[in-house]
VOGU-3710 file (C-alpha; in Angstrom, 3 decimals, decimal comma):
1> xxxxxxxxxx> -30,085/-8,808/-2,888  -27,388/-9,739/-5,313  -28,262/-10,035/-9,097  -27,113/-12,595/-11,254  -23,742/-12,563/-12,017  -21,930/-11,146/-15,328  -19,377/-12,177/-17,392  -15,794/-12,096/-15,946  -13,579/-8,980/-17,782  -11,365/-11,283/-19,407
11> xxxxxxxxxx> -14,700/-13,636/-20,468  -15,886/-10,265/-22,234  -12,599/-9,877/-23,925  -12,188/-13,441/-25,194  -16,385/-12,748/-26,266  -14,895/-10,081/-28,985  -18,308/-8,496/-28,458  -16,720/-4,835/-27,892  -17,312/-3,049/-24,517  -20,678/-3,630/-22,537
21> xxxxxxxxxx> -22,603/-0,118/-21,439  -22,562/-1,763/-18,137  -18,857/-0,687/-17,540  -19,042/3,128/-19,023  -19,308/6,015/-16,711  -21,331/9,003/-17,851  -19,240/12,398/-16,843  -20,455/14,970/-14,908  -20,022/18,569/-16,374  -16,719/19,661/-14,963
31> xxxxxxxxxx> -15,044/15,918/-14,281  -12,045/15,155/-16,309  -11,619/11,869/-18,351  -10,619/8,999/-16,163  -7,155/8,494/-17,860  -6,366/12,561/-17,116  -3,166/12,852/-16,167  -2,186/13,441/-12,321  0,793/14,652/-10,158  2,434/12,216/-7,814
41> xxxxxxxxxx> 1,866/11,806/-4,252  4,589/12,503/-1,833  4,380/9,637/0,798  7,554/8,925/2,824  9,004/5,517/2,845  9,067/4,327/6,661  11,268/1,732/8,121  8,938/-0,703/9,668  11,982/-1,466/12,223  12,839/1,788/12,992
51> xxxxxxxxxx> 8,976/1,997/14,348  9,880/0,215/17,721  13,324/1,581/18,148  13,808/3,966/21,080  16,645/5,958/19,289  16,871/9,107/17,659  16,277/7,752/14,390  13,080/5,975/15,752  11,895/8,993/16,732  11,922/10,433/13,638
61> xxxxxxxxxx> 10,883/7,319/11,731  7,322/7,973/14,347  7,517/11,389/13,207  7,207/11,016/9,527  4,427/8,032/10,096  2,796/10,660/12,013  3,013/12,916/9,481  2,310/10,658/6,676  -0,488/8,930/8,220  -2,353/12,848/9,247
71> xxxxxxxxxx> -2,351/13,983/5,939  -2,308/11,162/2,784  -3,147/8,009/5,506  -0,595/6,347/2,958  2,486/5,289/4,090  5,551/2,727/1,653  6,951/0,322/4,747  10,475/-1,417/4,238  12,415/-3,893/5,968  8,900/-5,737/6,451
81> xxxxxxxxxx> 11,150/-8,978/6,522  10,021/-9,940/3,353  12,669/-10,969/0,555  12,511/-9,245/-2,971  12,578/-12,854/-4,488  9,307/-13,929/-2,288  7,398/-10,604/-3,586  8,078/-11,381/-7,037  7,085/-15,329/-6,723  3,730/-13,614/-4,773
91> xxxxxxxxxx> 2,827/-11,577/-8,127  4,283/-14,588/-10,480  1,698/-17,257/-9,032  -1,061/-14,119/-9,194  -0,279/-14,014/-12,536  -0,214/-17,476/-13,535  -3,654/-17,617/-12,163  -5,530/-15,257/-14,020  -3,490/-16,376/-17,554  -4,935/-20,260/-16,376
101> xxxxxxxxxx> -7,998/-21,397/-18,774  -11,206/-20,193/-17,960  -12,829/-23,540/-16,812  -9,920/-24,257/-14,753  -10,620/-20,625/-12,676  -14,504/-21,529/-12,487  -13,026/-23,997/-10,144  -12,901/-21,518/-7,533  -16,002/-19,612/-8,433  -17,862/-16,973/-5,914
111> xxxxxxxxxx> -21,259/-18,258/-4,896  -24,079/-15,940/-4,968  -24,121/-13,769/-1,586  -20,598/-14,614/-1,143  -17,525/-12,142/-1,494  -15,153/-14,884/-1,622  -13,550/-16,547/-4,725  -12,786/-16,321/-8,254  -14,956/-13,868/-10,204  -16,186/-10,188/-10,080
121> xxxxxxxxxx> -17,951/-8,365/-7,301  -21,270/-8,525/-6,514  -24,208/-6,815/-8,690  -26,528/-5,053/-6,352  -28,648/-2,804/-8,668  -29,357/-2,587/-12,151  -27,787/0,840/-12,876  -24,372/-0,184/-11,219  -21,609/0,825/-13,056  -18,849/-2,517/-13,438
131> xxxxxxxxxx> -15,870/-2,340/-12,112  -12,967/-3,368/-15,037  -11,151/-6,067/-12,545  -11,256/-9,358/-12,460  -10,169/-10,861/-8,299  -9,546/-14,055/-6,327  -10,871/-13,208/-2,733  -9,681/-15,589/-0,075  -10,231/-15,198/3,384  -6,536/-16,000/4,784
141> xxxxxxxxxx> -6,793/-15,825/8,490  -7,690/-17,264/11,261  -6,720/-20,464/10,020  -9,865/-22,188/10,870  -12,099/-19,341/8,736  -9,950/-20,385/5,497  -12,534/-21,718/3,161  -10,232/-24,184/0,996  -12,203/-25,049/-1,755  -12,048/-21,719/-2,911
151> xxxxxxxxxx> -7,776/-21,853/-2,840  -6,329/-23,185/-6,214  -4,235/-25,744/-6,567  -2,917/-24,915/-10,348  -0,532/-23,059/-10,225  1,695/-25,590/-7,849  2,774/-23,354/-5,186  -0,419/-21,561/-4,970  -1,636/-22,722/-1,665  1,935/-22,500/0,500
161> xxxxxxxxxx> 3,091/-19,339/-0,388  -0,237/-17,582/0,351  -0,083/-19,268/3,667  3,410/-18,381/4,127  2,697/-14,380/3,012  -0,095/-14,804/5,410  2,332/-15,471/8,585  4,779/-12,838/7,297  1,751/-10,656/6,900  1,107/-11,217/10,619
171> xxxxxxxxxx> 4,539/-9,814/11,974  4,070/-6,689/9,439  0,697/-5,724/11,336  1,713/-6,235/14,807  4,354/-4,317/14,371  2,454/-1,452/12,394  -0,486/-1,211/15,077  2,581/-0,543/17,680  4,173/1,919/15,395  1,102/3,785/14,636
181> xxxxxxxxxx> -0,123/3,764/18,563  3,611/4,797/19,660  3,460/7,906/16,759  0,140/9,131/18,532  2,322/8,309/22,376  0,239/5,813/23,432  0,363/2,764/25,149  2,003/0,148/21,967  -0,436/-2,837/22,390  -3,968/0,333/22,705
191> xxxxxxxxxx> -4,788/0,003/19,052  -3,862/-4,302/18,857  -6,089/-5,124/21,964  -9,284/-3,171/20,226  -8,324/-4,952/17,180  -8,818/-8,475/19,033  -7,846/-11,576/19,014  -10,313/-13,009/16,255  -9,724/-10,604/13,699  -9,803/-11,385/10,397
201> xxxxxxxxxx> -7,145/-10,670/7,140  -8,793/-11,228/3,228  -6,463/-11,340/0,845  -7,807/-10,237/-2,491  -5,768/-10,834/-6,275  -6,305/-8,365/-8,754  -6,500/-8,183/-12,537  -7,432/-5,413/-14,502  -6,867/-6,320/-18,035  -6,049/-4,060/-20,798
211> xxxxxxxxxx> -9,216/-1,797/-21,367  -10,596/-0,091/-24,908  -11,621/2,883/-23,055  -9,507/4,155/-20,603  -11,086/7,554/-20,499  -14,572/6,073/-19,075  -13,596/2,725/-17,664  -12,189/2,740/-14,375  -10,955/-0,655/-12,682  -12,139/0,430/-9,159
221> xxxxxxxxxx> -14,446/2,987/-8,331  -13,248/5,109/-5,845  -14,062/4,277/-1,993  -12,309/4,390/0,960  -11,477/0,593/3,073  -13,921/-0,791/5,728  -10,481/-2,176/7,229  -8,469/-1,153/9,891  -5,296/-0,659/7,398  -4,779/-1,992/4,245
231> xxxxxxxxxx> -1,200/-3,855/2,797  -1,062/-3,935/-0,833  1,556/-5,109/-3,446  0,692/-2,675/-5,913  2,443/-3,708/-9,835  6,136/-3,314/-9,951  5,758/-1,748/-13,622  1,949/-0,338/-14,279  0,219/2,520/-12,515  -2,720/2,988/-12,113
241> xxxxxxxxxx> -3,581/3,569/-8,280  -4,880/7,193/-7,102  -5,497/8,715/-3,976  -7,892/11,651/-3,289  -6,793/14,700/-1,653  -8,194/17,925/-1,303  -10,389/17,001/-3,628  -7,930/16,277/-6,399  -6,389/13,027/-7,504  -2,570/11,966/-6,965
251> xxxxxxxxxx> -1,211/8,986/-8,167  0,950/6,338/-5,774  4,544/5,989/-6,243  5,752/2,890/-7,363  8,785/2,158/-5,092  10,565/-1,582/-5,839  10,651/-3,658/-2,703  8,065/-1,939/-0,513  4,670/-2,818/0,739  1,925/0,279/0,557
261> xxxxxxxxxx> -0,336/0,359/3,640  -2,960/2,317/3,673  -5,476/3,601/6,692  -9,145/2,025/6,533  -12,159/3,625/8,241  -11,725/1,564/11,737  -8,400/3,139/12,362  -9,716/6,395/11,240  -12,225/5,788/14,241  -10,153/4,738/16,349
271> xxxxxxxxxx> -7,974/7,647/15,976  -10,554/9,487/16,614  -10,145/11,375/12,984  -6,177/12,458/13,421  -4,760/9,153/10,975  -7,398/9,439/7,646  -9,110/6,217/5,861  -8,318/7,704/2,449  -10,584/7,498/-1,234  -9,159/5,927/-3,544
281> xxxxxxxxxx> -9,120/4,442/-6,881  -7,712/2,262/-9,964  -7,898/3,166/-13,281  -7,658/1,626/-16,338  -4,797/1,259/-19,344  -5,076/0,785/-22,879  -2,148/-1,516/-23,392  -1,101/-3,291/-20,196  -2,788/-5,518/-17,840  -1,863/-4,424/-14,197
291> xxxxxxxxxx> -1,655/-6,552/-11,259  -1,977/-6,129/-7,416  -2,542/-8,440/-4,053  -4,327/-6,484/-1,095  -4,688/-7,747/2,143  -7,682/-6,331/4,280  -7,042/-6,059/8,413  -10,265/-6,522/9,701  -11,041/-6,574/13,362  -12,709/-9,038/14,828
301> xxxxxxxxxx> -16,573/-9,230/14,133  -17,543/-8,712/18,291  -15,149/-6,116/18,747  -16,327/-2,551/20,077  -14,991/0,011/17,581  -14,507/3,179/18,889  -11,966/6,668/19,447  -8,790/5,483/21,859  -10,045/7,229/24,924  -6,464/8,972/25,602
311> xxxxxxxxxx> -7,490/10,995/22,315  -10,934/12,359/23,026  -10,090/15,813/24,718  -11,691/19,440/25,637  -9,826/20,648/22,242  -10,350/17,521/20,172  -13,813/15,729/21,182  -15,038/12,539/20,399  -15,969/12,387/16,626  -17,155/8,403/15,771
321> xxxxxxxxxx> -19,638/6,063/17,571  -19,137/2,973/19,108  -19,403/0,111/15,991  -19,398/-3,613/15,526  -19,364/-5,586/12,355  -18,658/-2,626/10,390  -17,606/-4,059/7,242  -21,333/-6,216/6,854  -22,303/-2,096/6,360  -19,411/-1,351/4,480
331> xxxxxxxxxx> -20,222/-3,065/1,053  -23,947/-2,301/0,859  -22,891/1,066/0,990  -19,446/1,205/-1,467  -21,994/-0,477/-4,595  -23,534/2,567/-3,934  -20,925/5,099/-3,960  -21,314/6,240/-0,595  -18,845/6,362/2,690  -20,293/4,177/5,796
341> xxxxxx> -18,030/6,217/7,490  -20,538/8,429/7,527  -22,956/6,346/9,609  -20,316/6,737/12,390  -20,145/9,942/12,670  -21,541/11,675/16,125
//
């Protein structure tokens, strides 16, 4: 059961009441400060058109997604048909949201229960920790699942160009579900037909204001996505997004003009364990407020969710269960700091 809900990060700001125990982390013994400082990841930047090409270069392009994808379960796509200028109004309008006045924003408020609009995520315990991020979650597609109410209007603009990144968002999928299915040589539509034809994208705007405490703050805990993949606009100028590996932490490259996609647990399924749903997590900055727009792939709800059958062999056996719905488990179990992935394991 969700608790009642607490103030907004920016509401705690504008409050001048300093910085609520509810968002420090105690540290363990040997964990470094949250702001440490951490090497860059080396993720290759594919061409999303070079995926489907039956050339030479195509061939490589599946290589390195292969690669990529096996290892991090990160990959920077360009030439995703999207124009620099249409990015840019994207993280403009997200901006001119979050700087609107508050009871304009309350507008669009979450309801108790609900995940989507304005606010922060739910409050499932007592003892959780708070996340330093203020969102706007939207479900974006199908069309007849949009829930308009919770879509501003203020700032002008709001409302088309989400439903235009939404149909642009669409070709960008397709097109990586064939890529990924063609880098593991199998059929290009095997991964797209388990996804379904009533799946479901949630586009969620992030805010993570400027925080006192770096060093014991974090903006998002670190959990891996209940998605299938993941496409984020990460901020042009401020880092702040890690990935786990190996059990240490690598920042993400900030590369101008790309989209980040990242693996979620249902391809990691139904991969049967060779593409990774990666942990990750945002931290926190003492001087700039930071900025991002993810959009969750999420196959539809009556789906069956399991390992492509052409990659459950003598030498590589089948790893995950069958699941359905798997993201109504997923975010009982992230409040809590634990994988669900884990609940599909055989």
């Amino acid at each position: 059961m969700e608790k009642p809900k607490f103030k907004t990060v920016q509401e705690v700001i504008a409050s001048g009441e300093g910085l609520p125990e509810r968002y420090l982390h105690t540290p363990t013994t040997e964990s470094q400060p949250l702001d440490a400082p951490v090497p860059e990841m080396d993720i290759p930047a594919i061409d999303l058109i070079l995926l489907l090409s039956p050339s030479e270069y195509g061939r490589q392009e599946l290589s390195k997604l292969h690669s990529a994808l096996s290892t991090w379960g990160v990959v920077q796509v360009m030439n995703h048909g999207m124009t620099e200028a249409f990015l840019e109004n994207i993280y403009e309008l997200t901006k001119q949201f979050f700087a609107l006045p508050t009871e304009e924003k309350q507008k669009y408020a979450r309801e108790i229960g609900s995940i989507q609009g304005y606010g922060n995520d739910m409050i499932l315990s007592d003892d959780q920790v708070l996340d330093w991020i203020d969102r706007l979650y939207l479900t974006t597609y199908p069309e007849d699942q949009r829930k308009l109410h919770f879509w501003p209007e203020i700032p002008a603009g709001f409302r088309e160009t989400l439903h235009e990144y939404t149909m642009k968002q669409q070709v960008v999928i397709e097109q990586f579900f064939k890529g990924m299915a063609r880098s593991l040589e199998l059929d290009e539509n095997c991964f797209l037909d388990m996804y379904g034809e009533n799946a479901m994208m949630d586009t969620r705007f992030n805010l993570y204001p400027p925080c006192p405490r770096p060093d014991k703050v974090i903006g998002v805990k670190p959990h891996a996505d209940g998605s299938a993949f993941t496409l984020l606009l990460p901020d042009k100028d401020v880092e702040g997004l890690q990935f786990l590996k190996d059990g240490k932490w690598y920042k993400a490259p900030i590369v101008p003009d790309t989209i980040l996609i990242n693996v979620g647990d249902q391809i990691e399924i139904m991969s049967n364990g060779i593409y990774k749903s990666p942990v990750h997590r945002v931290v926190t900055n003492r001087e700039k407020e930071r900025i991002s727009v993810a959009t969750f792939c999420v196959p539809g709800a009556d789906q069956d969710i399991q390992p492509v059958d052409a990659l459950v062999t003598e030498t590589r056996p089948r790893l995950y269960k069958t699941v359905k719905k798997y993201v109504e488990l997923y975010f009982e179990y992230y409040q809590q700091g634990r994988r669900p992935i884990e609940a599909a394991l055989i």
